[in-house]
MIROGU-704017 format. One record per residue (C-alpha): residue in one letter; x, y, z. Coordinates in pm, 1 decimal. Layout:
> lumke; x; y; z
> A; X; Y; Z
...
This chain:
> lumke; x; y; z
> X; 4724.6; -1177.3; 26879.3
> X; 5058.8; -1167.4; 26756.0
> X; 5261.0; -862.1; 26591.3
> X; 5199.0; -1007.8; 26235.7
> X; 4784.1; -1053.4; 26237.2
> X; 4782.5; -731.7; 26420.9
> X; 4967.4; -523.4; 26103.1
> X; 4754.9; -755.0; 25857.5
> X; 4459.4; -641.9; 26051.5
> X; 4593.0; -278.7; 26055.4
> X; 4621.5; -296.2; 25683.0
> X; 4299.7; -419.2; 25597.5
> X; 4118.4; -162.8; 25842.5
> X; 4259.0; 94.5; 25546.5
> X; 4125.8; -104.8; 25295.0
> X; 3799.0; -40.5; 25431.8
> X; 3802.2; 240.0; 25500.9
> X; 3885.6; 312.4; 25157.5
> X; 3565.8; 168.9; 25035.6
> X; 3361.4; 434.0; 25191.4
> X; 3467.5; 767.8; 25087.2
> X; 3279.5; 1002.6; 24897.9
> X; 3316.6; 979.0; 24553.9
> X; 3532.9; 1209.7; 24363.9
> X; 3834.6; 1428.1; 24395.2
> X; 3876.0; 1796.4; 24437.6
> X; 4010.4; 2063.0; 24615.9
> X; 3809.1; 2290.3; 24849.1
> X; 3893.8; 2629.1; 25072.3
> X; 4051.1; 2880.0; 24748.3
> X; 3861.4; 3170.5; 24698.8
> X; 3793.1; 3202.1; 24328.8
> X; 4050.8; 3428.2; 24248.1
> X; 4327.4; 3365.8; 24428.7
> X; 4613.6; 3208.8; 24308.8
> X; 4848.9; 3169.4; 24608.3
> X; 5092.8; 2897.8; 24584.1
> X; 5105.2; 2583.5; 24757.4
> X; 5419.8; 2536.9; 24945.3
> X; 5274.2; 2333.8; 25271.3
> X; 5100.5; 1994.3; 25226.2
> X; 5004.4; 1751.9; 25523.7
> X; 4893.0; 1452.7; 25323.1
> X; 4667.4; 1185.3; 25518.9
> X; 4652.7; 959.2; 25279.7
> X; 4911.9; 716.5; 25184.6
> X; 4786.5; 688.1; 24841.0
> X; 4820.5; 1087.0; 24817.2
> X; 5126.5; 1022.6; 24975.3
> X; 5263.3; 864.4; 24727.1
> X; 5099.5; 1056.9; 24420.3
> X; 5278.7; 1405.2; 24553.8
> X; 5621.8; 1202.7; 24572.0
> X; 5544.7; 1077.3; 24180.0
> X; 5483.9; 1383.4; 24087.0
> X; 5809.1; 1577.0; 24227.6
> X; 5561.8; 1750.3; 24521.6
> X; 5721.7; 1519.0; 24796.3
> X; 5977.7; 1844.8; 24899.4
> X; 5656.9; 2006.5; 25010.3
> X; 5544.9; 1733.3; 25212.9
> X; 5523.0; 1874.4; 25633.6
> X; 5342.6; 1600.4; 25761.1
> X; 5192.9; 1257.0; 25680.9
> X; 5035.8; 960.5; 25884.1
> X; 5233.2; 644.0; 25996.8
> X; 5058.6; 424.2; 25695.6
> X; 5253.3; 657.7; 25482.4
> X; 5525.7; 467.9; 25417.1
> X; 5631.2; 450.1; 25063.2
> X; 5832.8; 611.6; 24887.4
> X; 6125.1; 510.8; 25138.3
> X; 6161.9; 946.4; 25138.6
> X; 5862.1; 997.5; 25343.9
> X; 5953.4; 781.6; 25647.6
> X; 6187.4; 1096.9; 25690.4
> X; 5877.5; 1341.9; 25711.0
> X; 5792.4; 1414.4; 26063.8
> X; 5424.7; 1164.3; 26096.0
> X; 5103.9; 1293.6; 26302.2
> X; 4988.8; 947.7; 26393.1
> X; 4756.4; 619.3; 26272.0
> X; 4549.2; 688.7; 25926.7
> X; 4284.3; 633.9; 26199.2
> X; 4124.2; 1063.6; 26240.2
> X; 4090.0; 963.8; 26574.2
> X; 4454.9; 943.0; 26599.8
> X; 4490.8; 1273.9; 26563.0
> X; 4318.1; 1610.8; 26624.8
> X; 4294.6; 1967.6; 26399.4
> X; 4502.4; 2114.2; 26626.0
> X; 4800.2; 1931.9; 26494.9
> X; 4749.8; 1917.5; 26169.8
> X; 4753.2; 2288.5; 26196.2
> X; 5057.6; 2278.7; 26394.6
> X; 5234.1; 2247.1; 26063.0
> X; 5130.5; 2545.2; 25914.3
> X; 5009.9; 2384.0; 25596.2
> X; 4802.9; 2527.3; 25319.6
> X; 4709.9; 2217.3; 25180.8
> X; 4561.4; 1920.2; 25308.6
> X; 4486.6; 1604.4; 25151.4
> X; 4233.5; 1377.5; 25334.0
> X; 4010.5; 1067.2; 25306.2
> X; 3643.7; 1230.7; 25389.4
> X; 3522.6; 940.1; 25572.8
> X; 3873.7; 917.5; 25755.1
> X; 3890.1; 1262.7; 25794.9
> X; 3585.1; 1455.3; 25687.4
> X; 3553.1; 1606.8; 26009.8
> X; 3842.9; 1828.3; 25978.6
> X; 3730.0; 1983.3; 25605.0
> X; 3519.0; 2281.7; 25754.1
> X; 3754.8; 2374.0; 25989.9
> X; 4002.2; 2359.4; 25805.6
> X; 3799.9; 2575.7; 25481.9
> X; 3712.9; 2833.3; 25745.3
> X; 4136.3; 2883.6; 25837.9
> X; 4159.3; 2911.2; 25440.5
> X; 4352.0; 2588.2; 25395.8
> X; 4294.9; 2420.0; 25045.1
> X; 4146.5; 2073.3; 25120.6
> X; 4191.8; 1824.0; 24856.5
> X; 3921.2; 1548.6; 24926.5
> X; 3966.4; 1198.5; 24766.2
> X; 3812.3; 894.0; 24676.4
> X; 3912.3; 627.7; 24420.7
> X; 3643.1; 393.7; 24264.9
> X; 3825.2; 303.9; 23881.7
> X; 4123.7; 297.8; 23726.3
> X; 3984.0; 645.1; 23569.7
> X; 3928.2; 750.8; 23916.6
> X; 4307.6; 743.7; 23956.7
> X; 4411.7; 934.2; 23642.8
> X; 4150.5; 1206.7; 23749.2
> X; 4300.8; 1269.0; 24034.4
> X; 4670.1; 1235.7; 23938.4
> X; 4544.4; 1523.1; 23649.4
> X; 4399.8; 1747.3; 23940.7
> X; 4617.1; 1758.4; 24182.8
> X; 4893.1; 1858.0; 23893.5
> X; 4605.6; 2097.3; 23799.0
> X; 4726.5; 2277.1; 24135.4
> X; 5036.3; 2303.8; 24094.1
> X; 5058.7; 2387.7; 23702.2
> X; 5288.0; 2057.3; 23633.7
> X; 5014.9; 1882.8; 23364.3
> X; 5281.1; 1786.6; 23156.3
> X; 5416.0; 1540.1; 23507.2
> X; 5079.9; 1445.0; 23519.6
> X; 5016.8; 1281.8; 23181.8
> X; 5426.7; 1142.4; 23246.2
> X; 5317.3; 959.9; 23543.0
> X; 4998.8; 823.3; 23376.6
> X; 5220.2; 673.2; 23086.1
> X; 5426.4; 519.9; 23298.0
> X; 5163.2; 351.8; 23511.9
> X; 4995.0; 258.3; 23217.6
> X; 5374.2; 99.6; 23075.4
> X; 5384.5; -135.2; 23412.2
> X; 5172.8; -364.9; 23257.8
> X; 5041.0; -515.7; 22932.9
> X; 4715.7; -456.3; 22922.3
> X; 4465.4; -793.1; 22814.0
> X; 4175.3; -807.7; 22598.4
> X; 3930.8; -825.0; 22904.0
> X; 3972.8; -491.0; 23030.6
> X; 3783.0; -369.1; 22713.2
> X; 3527.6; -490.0; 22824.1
> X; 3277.4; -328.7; 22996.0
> X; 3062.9; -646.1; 23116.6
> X; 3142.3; -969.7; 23144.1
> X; 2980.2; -1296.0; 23254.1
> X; 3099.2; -1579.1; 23533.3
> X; 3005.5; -1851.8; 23287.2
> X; 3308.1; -1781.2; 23100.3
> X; 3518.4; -1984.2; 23330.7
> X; 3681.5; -2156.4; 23031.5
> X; 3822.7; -1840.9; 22909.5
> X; 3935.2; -1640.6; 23146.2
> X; 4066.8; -1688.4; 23478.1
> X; 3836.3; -1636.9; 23786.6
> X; 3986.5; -1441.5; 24099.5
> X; 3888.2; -1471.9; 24408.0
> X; 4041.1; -1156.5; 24613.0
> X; 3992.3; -1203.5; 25017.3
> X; 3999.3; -842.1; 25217.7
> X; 3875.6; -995.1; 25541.9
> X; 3746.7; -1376.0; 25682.3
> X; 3560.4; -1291.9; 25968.7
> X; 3321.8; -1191.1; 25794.2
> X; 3396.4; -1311.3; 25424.6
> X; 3455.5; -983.2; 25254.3
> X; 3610.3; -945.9; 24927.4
> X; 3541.4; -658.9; 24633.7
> X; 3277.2; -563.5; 24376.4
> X; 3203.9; -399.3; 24068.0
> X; 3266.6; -27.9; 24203.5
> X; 3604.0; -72.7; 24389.6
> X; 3930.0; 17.1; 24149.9
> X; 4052.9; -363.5; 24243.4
> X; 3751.9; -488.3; 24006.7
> X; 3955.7; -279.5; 23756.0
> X; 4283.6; -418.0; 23865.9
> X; 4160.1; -783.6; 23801.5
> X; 4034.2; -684.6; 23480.5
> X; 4279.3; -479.9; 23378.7
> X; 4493.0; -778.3; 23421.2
> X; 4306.2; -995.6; 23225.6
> X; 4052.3; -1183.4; 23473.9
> X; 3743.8; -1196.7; 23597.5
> X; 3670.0; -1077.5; 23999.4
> X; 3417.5; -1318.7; 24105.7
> X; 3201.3; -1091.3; 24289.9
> X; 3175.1; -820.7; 23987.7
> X; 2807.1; -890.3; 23960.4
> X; 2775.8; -686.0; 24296.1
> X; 2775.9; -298.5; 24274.2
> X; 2908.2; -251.2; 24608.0
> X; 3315.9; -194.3; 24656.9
> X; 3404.9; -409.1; 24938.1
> X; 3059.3; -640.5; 25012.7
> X; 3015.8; -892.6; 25268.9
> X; 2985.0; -1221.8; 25077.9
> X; 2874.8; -1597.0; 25227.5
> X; 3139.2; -1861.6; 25195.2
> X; 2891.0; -2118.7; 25037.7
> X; 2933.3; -1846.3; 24765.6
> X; 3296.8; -1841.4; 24715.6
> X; 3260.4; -2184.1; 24681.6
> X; 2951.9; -2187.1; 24415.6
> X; 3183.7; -1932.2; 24185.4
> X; 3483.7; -2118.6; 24211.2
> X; 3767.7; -1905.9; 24170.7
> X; 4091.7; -2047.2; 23960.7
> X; 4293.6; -1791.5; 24170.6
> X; 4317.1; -1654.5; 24560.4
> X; 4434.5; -1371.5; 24591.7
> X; 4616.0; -1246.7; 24976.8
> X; 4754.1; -989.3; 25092.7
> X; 5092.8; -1107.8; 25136.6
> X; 5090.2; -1000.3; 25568.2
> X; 4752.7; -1215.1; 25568.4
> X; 4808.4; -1501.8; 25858.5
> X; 4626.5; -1676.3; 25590.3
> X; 4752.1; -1926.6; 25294.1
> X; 4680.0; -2194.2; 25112.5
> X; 4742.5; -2461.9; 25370.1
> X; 4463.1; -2292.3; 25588.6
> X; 4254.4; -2240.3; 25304.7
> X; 4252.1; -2552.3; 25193.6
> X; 4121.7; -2633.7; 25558.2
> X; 3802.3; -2395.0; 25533.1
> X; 3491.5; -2672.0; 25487.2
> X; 3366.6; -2687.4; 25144.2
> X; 3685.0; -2483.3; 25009.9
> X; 3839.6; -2851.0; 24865.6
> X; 3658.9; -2826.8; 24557.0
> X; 3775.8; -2505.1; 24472.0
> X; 3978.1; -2484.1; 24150.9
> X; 4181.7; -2223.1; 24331.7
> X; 4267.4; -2497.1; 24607.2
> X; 4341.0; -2790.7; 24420.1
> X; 4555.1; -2636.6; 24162.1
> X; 4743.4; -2439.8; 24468.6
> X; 4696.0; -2087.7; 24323.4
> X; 4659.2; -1900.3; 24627.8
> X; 4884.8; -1636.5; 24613.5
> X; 5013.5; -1305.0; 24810.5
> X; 5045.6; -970.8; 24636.3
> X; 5171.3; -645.8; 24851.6
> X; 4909.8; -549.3; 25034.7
> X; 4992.6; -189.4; 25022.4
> X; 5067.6; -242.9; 24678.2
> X; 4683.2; -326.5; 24544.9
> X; 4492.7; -164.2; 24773.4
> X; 4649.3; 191.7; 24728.8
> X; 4504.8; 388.7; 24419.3
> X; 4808.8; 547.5; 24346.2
> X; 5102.7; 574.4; 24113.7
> X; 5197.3; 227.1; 24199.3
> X; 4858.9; 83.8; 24060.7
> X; 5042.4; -44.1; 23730.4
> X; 5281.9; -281.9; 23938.1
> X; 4949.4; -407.3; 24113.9
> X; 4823.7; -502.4; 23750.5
> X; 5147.7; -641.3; 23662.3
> X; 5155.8; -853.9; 23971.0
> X; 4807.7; -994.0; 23935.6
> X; 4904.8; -1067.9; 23572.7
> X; 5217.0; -1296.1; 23711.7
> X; 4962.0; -1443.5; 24003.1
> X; 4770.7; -1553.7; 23722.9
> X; 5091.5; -1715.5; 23512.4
């Protein structure tokens, strides 16, 4: 396996992983009461990463993981490993002194207790929506008494893009091929995996004015057959743009000939990191599926 599937393998293992946190976002280990300020935060979660630099919390940054890698600032924060737990033990996260943590519960659930029981703040995340991202943009400011960042940051997500008459909508069906386009987004091949009605990419697509083929299905990130790619026909592929994959291979798959998608040659790559992180960066994911779709 060369260097290139291994990092396009690497980035699609955090995809996944993203798909099965627990829902919601909130902070955990403050004893009602106190009101001790923040000045330590070991983030473990690239989105989160990200969010604290938006919001003018990256100085307080001690630690992050290796995936953390945007803004270009944090590659200068010292890293405890792979977003992998495994990669990493409590010991040094604590090594950093921090009184914050902010962690992916299925990543990194297994440090939460622990880490309550020291009297570290833990601020637990999962993204399923668009509103899912706001949320939590809103309460981690909530922490640090900057609201008025918060609702600056939201704007100028929401000004990335211009938002499309689907994402009104709260249901939509397939059979309305001939009005709007149909996107086909591939996390994984082997199996065919792609992303349903409850991850925030079902919002991106919509949000950019498309339909996700595999909306119908409630689960974020299901398993789907090939034969029924192929049935739905998408008008667009989306890739992640380190995928091994593109239209030249695609176009290879058995069956995949007759997809719109293929003969038309819209299969496209969009930053991986870009789309699948539910962070401030989520309106230049929009904006980019919007161009895909162009």
């Amino acid at each position: 396996m060369n260097l290139k599937n291994k990092k396009w393998i690497s980035v699609s293992i955090v995809v996944l992983a993203s798909a099965l946190l627990c829902m919601g976002a909130f902070a955990r280990g403050k004893k009602e009461g106190e009101n001790k300020a923040l000045s330590r935060i070991v983030s473990l979660s690239p989105a989160g990463t990200e969010t604290l630099f938006a919001l003018g919390l990256g100085d307080l940054l001690v630690a992050r993981t290796d995936f953390c890698n945007y803004p270009p600032e944090a590659l200068s924060v010292n890293s405890l490993g792979g977003f992998d737990g495994k990669t990493f033990s409590l010991e040094s996260v604590l090594a950093f002194n921090p009184d914050l943590v902010y962690l992916d519960v299925t990543m990194h659930g297994h440090l939460t207790d622990n880490l309550q029981n020291l009297g570290i703040q833990v601020f637990e995340t999962n993204i399923a929506s668009l509103d899912d991202i706001y949320k939590e943009i809103r309460e981690l400011a909530l922490l640090f008494d900057i609201k008025q960042r918060a609702e600056e940051l939201i704007t100028t997500i929401q000004r990335a893009y211009t938002p499309m008459p689907l994402a009104d909508m709260q249901t939509i069906s397939l059979d309305t091929e001939n009005e709007y386009a149909k996107v086909y987004w591939e996390v994984w091949n082997a199996p065919y995996m792609s992303v349903g009605s409850s991850s925030f990419i079902n919002d991106v697509i919509r949000e950019a004015g498309a339909i996700n083929i595999f909306s119908d299905i409630a689960a974020a990130y299901p398993v789907v057959s090939e034969e029924s790619i192929i049935a739905r026909n998408p008008s667009l592929i989306l890739l992640p743009a380190d995928s091994p994959e593109n239209w030249e291979s695609l176009s290879k798959r058995t069956g995949w000939q007759s997809i719109d998608a293929i003969q038309n040659k819209k299969v496209i790559k969009i930053d991986g990191d870009l789309i699948s992180r539910p962070g401030p960066r989520i309106g230049e994911a929009i904006r980019a599926v919007q161009e895909a779709l162009q």
